[in-house]
N, C-alpha and C positions, 0 to 999 in steps of 0.2 A: 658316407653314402646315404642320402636319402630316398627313399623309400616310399612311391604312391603307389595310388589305386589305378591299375590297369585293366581296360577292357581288350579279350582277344576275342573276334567273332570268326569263327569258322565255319565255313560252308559244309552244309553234309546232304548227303543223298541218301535213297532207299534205291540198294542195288536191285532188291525184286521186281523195283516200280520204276523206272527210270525216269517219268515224270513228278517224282514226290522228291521235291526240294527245298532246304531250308539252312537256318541259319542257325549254328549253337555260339553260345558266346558265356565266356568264359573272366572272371572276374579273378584279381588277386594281386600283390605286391611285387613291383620289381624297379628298376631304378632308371628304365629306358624299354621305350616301342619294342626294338631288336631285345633284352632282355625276356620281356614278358612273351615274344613270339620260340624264345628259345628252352624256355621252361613249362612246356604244359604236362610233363611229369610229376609237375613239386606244386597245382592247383588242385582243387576238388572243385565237383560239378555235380549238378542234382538234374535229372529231367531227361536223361541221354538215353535217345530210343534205341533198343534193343534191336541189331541189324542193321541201324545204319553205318554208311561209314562215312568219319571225319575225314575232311581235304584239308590238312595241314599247308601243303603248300601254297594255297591258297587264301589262308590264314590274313589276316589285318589288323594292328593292337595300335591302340591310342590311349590318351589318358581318358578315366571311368567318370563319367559324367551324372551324379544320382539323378534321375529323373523326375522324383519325388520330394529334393532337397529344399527345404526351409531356408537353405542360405547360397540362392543361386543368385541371387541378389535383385530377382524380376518381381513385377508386382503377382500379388496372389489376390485373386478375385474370391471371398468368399459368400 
């Protein structure tokens, strides 16, 4: 079984504010979309505001794209 980097982003709300909405997303290893949507118990996460709540079921994983990476293979303008 091979093993990548999966992005899961999940939508959350501020139940106090019903207009404050956003997206957490969540990084870590799994070996398929449906795996890494089915494990967000065995990730860690840094940034998770206090009172909101996660919409799991609305949840959407792909594979984790660095944004930053040197080897995405596009030109880099320096």
């Amino acid at each position: 079984m091979i093993l990548r980097t999966y992005e899961v982003d999940v939508p959350i709300h501020d139940p106090a504010h019903p207009d404050r909405r956003g997206l957490h997303v969540f990084t870590g290893a799994a070996d398929s979309p449906a795996a890494a949507l089915g494990q967000p118990d065995t990730w860690t996460a840094r940034g998770l505001r206090p009172g909101w709540e996660l919409e799991w079921t609305a949840a959407t994983a792909g594979l984790w794209h660095n944004p930053v990476s040197w080897s995405s293979g596009g030109d880099v303008a320096l």
